[in-house]
N, CA, C and O atoms as CSV, one atom per row, in Angstrom:
chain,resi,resn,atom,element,x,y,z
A,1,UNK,N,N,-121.981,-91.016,-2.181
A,1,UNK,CA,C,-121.361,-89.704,-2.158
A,1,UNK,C,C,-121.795,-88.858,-3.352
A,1,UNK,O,O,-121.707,-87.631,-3.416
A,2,UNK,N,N,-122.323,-89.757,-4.382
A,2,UNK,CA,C,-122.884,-88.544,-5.247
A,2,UNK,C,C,-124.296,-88.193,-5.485
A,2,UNK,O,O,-124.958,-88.204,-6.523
A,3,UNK,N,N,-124.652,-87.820,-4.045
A,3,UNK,CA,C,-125.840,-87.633,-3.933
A,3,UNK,C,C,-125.756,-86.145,-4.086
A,3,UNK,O,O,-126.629,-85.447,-4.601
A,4,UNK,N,N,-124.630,-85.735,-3.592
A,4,UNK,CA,C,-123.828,-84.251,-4.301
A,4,UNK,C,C,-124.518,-83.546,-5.789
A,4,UNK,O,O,-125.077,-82.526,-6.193
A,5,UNK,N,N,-124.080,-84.751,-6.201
A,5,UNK,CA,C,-123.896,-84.594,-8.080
A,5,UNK,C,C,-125.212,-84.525,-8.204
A,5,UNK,O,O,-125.413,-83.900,-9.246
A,6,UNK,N,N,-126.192,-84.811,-7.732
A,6,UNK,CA,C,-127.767,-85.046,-8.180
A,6,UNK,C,C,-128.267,-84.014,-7.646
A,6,UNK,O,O,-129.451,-83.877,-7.952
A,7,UNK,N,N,-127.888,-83.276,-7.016
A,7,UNK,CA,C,-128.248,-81.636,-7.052
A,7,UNK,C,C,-128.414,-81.117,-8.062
A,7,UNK,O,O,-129.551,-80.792,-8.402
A,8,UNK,N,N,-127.163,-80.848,-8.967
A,8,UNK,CA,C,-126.837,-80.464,-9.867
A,8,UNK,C,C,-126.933,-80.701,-11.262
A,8,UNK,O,O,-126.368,-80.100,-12.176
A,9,UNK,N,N,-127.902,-81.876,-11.318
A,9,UNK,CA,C,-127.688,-82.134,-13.001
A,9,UNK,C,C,-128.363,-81.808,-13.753
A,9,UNK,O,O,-129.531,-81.711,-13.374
A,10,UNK,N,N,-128.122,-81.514,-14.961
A,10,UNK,CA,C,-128.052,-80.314,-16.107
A,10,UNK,C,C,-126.778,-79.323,-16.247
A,10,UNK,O,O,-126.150,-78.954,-17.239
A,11,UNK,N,N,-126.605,-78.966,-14.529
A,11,UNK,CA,C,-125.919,-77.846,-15.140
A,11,UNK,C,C,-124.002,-77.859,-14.909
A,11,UNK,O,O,-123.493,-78.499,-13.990
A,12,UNK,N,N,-123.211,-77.084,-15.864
A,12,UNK,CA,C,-121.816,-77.129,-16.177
A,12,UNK,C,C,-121.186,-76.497,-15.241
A,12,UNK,O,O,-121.625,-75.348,-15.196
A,13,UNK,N,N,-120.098,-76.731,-14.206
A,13,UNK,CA,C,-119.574,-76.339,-13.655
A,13,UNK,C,C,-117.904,-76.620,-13.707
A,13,UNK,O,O,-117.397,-77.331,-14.574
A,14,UNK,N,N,-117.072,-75.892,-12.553
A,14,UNK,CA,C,-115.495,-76.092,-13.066
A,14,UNK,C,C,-115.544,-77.102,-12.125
A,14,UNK,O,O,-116.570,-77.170,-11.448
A,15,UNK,N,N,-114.463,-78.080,-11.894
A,15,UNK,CA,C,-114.349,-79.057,-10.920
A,15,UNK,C,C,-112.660,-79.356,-10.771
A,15,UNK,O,O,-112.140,-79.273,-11.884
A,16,UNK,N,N,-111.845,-79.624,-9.884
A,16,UNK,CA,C,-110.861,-79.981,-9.703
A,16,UNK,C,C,-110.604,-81.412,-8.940
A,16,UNK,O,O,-111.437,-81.984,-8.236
A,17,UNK,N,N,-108.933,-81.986,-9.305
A,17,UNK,CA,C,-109.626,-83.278,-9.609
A,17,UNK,C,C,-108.219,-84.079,-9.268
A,17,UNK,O,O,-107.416,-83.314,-9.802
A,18,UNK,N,N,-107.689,-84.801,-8.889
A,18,UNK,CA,C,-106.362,-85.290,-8.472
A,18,UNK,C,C,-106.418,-86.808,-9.417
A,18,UNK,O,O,-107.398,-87.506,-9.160
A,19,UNK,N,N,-105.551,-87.297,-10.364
A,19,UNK,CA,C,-105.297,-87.823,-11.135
A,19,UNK,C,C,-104.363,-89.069,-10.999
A,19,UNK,O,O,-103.144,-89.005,-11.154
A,20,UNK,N,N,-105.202,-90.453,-10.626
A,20,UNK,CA,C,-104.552,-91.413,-10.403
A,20,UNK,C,C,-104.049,-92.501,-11.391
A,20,UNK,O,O,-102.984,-93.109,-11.291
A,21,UNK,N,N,-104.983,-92.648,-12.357
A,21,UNK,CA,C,-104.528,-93.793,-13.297
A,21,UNK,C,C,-104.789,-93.856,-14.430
A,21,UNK,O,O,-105.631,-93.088,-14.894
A,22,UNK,N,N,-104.116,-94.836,-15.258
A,22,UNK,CA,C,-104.672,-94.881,-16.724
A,22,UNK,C,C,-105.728,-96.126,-16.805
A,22,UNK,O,O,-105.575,-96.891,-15.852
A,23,UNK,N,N,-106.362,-96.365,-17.359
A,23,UNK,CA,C,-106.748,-97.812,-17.612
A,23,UNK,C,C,-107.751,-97.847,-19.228
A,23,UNK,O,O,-108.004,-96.874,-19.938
A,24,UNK,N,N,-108.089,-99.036,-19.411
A,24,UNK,CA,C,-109.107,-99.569,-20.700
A,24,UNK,C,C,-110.687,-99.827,-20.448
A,24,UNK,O,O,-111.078,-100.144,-19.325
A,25,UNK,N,N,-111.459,-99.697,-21.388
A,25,UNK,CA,C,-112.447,-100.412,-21.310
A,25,UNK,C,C,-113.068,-100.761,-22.908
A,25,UNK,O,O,-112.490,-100.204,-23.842
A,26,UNK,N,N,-114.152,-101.610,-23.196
A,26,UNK,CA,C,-114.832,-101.585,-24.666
A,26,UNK,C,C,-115.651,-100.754,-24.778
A,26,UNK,O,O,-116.565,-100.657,-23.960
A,27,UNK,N,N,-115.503,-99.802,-26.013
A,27,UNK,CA,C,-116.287,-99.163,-25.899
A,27,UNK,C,C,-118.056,-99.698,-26.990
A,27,UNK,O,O,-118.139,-100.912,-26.809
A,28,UNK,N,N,-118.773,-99.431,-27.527
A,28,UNK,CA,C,-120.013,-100.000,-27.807
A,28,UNK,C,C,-120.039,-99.773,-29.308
A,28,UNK,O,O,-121.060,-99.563,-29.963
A,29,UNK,N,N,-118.479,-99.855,-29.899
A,29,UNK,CA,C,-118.410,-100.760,-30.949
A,29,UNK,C,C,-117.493,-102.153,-30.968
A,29,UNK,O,O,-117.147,-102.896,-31.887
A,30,UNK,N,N,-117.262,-102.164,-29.554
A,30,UNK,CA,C,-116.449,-102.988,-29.123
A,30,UNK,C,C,-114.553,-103.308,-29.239
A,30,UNK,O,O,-113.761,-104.250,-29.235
A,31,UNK,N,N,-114.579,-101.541,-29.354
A,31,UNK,CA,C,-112.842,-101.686,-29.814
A,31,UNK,C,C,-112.548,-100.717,-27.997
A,31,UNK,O,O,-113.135,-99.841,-27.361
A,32,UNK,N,N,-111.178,-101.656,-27.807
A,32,UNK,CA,C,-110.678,-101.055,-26.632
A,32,UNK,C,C,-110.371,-99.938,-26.588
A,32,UNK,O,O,-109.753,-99.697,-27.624
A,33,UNK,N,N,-110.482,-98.540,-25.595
A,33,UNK,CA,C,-110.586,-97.451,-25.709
A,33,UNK,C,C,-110.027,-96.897,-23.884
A,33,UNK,O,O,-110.506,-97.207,-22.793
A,34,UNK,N,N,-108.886,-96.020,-24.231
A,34,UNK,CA,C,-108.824,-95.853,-22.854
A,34,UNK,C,C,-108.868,-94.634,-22.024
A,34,UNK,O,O,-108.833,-93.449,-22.355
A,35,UNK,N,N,-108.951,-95.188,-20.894
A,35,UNK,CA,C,-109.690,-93.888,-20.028
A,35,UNK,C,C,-108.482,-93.389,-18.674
A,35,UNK,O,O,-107.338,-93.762,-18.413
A,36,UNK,N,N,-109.200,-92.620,-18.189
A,36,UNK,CA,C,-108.213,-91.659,-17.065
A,36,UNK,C,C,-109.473,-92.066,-15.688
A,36,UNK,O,O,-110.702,-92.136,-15.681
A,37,UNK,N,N,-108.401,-92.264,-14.634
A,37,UNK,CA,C,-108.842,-92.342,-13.647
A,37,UNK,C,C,-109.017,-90.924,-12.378
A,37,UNK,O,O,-108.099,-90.861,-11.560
A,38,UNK,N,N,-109.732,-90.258,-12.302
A,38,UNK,CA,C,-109.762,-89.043,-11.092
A,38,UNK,C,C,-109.926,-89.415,-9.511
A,38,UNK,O,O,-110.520,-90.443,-9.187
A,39,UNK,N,N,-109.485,-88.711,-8.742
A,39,UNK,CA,C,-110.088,-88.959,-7.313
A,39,UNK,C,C,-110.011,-88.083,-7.033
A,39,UNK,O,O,-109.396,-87.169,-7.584
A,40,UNK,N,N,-111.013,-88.059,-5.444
A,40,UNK,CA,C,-111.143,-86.939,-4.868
A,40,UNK,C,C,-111.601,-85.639,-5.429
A,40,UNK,O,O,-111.054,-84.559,-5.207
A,41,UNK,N,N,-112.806,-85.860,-6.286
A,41,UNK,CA,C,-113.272,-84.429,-7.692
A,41,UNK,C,C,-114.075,-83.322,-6.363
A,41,UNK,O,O,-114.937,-83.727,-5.584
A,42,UNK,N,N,-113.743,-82.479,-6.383
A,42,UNK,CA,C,-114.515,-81.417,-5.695
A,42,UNK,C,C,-114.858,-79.835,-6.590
A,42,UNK,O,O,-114.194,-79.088,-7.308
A,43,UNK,N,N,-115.890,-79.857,-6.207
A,43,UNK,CA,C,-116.669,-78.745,-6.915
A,43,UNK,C,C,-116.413,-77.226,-6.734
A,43,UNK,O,O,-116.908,-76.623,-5.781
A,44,UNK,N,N,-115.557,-76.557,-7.750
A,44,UNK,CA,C,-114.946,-75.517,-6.932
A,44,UNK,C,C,-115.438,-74.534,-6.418
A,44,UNK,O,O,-114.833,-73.781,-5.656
A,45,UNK,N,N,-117.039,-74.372,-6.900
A,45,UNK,CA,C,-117.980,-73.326,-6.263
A,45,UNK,C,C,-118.095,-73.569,-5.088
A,45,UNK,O,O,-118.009,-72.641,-4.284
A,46,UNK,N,N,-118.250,-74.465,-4.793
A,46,UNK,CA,C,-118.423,-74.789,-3.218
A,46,UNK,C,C,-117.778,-75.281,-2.192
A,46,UNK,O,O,-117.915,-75.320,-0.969
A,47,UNK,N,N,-116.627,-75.855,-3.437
A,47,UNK,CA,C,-115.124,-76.520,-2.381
A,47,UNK,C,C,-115.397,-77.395,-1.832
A,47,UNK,O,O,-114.545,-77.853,-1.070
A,48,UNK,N,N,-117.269,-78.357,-1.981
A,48,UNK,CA,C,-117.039,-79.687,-1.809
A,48,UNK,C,C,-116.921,-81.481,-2.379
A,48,UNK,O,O,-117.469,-81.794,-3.436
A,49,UNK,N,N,-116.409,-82.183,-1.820
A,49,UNK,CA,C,-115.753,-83.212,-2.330
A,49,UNK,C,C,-117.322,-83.766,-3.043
A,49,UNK,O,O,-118.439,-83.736,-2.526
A,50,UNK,N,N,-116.986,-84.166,-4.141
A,50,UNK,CA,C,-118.617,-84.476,-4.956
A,50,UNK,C,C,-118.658,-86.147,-5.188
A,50,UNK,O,O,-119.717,-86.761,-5.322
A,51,UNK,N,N,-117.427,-86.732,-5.210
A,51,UNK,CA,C,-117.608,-87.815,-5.461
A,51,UNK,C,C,-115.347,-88.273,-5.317
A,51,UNK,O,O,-114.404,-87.536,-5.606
A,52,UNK,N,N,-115.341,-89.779,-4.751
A,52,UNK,CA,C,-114.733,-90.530,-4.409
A,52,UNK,C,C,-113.639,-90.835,-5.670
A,52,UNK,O,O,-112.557,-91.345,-5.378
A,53,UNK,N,N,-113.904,-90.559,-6.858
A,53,UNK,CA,C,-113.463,-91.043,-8.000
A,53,UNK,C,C,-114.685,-91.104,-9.103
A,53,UNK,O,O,-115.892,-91.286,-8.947
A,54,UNK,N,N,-113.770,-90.846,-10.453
A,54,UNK,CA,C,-114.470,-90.446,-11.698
A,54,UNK,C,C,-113.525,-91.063,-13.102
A,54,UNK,O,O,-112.323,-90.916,-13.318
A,55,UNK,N,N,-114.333,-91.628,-13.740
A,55,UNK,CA,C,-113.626,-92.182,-14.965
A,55,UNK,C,C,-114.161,-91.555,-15.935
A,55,UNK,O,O,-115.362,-91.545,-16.203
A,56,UNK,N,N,-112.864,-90.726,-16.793
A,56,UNK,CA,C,-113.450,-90.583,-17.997
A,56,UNK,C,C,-112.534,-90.894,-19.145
A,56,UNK,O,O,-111.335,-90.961,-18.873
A,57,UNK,N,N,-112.965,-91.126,-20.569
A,57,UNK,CA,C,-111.817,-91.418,-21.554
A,57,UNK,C,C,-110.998,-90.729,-21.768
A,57,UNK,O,O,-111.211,-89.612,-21.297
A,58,UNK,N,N,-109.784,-90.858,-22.453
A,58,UNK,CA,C,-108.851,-90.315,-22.320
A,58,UNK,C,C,-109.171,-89.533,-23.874
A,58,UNK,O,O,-109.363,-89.921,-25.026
A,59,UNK,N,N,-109.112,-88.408,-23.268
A,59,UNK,CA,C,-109.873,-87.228,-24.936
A,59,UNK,C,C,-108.403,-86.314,-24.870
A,59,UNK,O,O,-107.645,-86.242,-23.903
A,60,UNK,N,N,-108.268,-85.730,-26.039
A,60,UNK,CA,C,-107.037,-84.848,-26.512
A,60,UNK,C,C,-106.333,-83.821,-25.679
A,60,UNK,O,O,-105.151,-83.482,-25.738
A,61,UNK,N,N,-107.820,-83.150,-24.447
A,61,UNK,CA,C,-107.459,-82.599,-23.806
A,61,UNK,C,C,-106.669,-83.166,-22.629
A,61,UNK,O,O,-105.681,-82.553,-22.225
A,62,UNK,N,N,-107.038,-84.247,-22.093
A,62,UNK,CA,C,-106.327,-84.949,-21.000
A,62,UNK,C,C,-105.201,-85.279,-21.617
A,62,UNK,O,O,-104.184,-84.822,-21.096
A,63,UNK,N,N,-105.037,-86.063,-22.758
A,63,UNK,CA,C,-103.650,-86.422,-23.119
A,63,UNK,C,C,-102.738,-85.201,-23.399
A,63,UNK,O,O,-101.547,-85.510,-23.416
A,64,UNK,N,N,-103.116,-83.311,-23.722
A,64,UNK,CA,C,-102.210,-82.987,-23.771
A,64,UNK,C,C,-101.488,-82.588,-22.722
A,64,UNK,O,O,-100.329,-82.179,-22.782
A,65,UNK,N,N,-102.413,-82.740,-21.366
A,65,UNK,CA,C,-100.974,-82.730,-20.162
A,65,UNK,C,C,-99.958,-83.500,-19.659
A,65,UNK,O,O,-99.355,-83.107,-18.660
A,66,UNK,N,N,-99.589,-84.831,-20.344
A,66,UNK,CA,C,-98.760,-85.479,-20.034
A,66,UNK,C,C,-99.119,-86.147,-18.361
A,66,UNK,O,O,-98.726,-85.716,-17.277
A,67,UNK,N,N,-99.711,-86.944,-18.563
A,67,UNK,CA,C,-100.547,-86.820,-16.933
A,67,UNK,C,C,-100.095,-87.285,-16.161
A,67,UNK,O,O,-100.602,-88.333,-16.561
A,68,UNK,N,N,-99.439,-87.657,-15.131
A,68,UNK,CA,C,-99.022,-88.648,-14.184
A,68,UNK,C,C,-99.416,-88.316,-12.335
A,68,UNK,O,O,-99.820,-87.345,-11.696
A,69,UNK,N,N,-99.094,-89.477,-12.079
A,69,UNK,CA,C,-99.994,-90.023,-10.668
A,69,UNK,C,C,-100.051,-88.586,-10.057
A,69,UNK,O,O,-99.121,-87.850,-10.388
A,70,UNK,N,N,-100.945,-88.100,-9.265
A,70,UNK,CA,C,-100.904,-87.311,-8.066
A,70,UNK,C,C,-100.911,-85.587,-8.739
A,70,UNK,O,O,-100.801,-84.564,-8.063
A,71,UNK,N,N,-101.071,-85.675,-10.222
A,71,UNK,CA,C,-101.379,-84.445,-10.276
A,71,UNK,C,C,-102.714,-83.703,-10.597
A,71,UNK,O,O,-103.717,-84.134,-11.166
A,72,UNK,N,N,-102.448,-82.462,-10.074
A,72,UNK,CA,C,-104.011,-81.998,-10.123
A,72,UNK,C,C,-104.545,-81.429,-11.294
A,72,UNK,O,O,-103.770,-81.151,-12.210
A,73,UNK,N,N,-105.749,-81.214,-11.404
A,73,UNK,CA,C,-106.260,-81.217,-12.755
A,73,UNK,C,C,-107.725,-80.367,-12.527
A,73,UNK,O,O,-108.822,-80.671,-12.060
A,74,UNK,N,N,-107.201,-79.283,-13.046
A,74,UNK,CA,C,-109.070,-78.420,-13.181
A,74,UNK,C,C,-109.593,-78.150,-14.968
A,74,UNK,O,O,-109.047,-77.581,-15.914
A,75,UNK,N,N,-110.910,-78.884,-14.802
A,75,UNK,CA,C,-112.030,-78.481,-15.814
A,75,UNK,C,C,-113.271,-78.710,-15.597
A,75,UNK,O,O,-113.698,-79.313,-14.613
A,76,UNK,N,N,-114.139,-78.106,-16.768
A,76,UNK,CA,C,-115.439,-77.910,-16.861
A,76,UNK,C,C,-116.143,-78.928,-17.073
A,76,UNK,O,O,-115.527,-79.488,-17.979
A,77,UNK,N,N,-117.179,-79.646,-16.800
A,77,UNK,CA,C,-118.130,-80.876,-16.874
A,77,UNK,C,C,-119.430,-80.418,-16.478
A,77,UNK,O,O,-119.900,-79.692,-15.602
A,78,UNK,N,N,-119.866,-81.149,-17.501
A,78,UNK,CA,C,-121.812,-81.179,-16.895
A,78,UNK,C,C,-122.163,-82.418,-16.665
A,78,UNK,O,O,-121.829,-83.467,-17.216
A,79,UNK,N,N,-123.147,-82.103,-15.454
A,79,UNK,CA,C,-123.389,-83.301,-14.761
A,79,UNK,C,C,-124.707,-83.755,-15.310
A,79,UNK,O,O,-125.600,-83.020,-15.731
A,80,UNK,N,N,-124.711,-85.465,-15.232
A,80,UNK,CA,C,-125.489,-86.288,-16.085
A,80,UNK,C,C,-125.763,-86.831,-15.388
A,80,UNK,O,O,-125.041,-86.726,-14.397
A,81,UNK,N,N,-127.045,-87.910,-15.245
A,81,UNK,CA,C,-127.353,-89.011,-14.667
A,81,UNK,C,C,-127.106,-90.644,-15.961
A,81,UNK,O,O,-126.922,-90.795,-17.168
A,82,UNK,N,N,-127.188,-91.118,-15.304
A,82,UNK,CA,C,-127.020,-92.882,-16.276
A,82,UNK,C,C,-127.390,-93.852,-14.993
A,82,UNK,O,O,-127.249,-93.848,-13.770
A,83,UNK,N,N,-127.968,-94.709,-16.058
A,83,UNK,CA,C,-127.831,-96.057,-15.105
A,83,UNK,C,C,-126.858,-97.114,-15.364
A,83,UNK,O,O,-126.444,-97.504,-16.456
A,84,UNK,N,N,-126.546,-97.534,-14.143
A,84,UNK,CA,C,-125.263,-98.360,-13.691
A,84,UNK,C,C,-126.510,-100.139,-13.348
A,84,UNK,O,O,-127.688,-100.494,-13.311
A,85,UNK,N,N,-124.957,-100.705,-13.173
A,85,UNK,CA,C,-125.744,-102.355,-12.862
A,85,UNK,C,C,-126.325,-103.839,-13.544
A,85,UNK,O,O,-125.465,-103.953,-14.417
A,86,UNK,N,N,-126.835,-104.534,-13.646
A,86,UNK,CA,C,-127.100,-105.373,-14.941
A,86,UNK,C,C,-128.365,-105.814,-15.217
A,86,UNK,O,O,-129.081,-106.016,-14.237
A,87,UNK,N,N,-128.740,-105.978,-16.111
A,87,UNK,CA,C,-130.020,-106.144,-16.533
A,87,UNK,C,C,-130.175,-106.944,-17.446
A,87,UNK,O,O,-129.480,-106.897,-18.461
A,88,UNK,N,N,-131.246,-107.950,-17.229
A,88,UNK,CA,C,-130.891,-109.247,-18.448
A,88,UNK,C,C,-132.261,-109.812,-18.507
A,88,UNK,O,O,-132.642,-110.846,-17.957
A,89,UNK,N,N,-133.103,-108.826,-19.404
A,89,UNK,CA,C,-134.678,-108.931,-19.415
A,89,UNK,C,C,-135.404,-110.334,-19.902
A,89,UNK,O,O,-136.569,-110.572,-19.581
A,90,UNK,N,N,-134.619,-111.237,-20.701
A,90,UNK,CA,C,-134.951,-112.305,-20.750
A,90,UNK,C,C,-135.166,-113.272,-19.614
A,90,UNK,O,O,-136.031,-114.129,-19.794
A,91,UNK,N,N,-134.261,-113.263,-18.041
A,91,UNK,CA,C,-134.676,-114.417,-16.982
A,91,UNK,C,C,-135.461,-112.943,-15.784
A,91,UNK,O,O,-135.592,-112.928,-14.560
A,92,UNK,N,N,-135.847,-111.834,-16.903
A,92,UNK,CA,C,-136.447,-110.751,-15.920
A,92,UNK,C,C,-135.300,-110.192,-14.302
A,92,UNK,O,O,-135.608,-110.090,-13.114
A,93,UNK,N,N,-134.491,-110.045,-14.748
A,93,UNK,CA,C,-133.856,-109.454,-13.594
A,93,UNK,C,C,-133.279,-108.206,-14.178
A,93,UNK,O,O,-132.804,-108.092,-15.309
A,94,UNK,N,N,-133.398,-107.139,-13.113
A,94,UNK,CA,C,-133.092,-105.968,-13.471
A,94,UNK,C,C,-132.413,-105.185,-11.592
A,94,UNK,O,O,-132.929,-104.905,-10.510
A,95,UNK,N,N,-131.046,-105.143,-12.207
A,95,UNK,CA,C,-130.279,-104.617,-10.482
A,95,UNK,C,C,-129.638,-103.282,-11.124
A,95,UNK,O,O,-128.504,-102.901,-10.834
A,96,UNK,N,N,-130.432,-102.661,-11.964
A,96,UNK,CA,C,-130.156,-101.372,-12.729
A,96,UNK,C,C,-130.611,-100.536,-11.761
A,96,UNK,O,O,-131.643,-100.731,-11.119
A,97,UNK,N,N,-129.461,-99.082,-11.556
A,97,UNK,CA,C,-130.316,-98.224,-10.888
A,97,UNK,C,C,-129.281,-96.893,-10.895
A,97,UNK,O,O,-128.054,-96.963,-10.821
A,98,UNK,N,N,-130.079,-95.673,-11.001
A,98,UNK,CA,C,-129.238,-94.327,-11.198
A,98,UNK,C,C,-128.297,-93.968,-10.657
A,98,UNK,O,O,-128.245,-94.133,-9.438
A,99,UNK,N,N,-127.210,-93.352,-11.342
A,99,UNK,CA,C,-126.191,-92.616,-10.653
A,99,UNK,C,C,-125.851,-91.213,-11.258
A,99,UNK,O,O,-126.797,-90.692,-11.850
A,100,UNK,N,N,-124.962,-90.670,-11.232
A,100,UNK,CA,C,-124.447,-89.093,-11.265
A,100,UNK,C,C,-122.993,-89.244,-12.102
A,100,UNK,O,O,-121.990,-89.536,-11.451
A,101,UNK,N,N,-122.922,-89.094,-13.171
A,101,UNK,CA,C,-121.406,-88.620,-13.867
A,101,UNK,C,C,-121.037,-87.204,-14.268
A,101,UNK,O,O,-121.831,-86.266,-14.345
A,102,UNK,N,N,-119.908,-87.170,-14.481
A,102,UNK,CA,C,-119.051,-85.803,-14.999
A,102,UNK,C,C,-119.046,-86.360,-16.283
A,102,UNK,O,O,-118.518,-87.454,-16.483
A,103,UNK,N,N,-119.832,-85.411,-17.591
A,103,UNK,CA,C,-119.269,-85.315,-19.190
A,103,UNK,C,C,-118.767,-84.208,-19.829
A,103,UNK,O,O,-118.501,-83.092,-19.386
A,104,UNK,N,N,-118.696,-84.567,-20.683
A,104,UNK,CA,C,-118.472,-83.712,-21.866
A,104,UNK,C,C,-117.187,-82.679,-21.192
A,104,UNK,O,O,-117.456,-81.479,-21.234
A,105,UNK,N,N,-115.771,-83.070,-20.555
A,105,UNK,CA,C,-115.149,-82.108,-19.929
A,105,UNK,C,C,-114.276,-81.296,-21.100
A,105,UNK,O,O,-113.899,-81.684,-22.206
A,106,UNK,N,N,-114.145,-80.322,-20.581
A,106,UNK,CA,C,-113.520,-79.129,-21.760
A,106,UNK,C,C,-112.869,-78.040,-20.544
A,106,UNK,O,O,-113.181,-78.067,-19.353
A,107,UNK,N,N,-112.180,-77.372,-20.995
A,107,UNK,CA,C,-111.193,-76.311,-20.438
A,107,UNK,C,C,-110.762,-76.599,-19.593
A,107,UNK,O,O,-110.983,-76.299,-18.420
A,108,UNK,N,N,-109.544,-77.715,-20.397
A,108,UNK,CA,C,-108.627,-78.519,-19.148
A,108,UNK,C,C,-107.465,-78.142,-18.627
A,108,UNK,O,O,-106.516,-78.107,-19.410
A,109,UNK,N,N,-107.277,-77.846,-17.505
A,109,UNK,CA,C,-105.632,-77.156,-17.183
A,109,UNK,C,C,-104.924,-78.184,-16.073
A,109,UNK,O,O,-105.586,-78.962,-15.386
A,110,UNK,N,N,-103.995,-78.104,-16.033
A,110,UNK,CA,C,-102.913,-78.735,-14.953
A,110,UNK,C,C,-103.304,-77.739,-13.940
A,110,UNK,O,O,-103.391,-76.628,-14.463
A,111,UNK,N,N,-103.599,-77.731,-12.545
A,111,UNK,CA,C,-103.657,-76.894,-11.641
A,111,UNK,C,C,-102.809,-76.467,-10.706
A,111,UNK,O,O,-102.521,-77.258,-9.808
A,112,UNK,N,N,-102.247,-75.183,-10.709
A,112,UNK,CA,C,-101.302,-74.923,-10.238
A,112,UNK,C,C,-101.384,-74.168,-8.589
A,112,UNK,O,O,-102.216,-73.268,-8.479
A,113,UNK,N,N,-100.673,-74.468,-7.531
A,113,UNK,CA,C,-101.289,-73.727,-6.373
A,113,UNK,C,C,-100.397,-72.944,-6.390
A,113,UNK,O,O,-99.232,-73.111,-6.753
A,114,UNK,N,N,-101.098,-71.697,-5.844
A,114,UNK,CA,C,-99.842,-70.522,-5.726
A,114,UNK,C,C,-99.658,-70.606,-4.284
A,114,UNK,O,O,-100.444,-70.959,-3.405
A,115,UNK,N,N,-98.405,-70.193,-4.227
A,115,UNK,CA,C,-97.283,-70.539,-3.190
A,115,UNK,C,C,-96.834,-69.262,-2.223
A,115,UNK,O,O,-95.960,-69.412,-1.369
């Protein structure tokens, strides 16, 4: 599904975003660090669904909405590529291969529908 996102990368767009969970991971100094779970992110220029779910850490802006299950959430992200998968060049195996993320998000709001 984010074959979407690979249209687009380089460039910053707004995205809205429905907000399911908290969770952890290590980050690559190896201290636990935790992140926010998204679903259902759709691209608001175009109003389509870009991807299934999106993890990102939990940065000052997400924590200042008080976040909980099922609410919606619009901000800005530029889209990146990375590789996903494992790679362990010593017995030569490599099941590494590209995908599409949302970074660097900024101008975060609770999204409100008018009624």
């Amino acid at each position: 599904m984010r074959k979407e996102l690979a249209k687009e990368e380089g460039q910053r767009k707004r995205f809205r975003a429905v907000f399911s969970r908290f969770g952890k991971k290590v980050n690559y100094k190896g201290y636990s660090e935790e992140t926010v779970l998204f679903r259902h992110v759709v691209d608001l220029e175009t109003n389509n669904v870009v991807t299934d779910h999106l993890w990102f850490s939990l940065t000052k802006g997400f924590e200042k909405l008080n976040l909980s299950e099922g609410m919606q959430v619009e901000f800005d992200a530029r889209v990146k590529s990375y590789t996903k998968g494992y790679v362990n060049t010593r017995y030569k195996i490599d099941k590494s291969k590209e995908d599409y993320k949302l970074s660097n998000p900024t101008r975060i709001v609770r999204y409100h529908q008018n009624d």
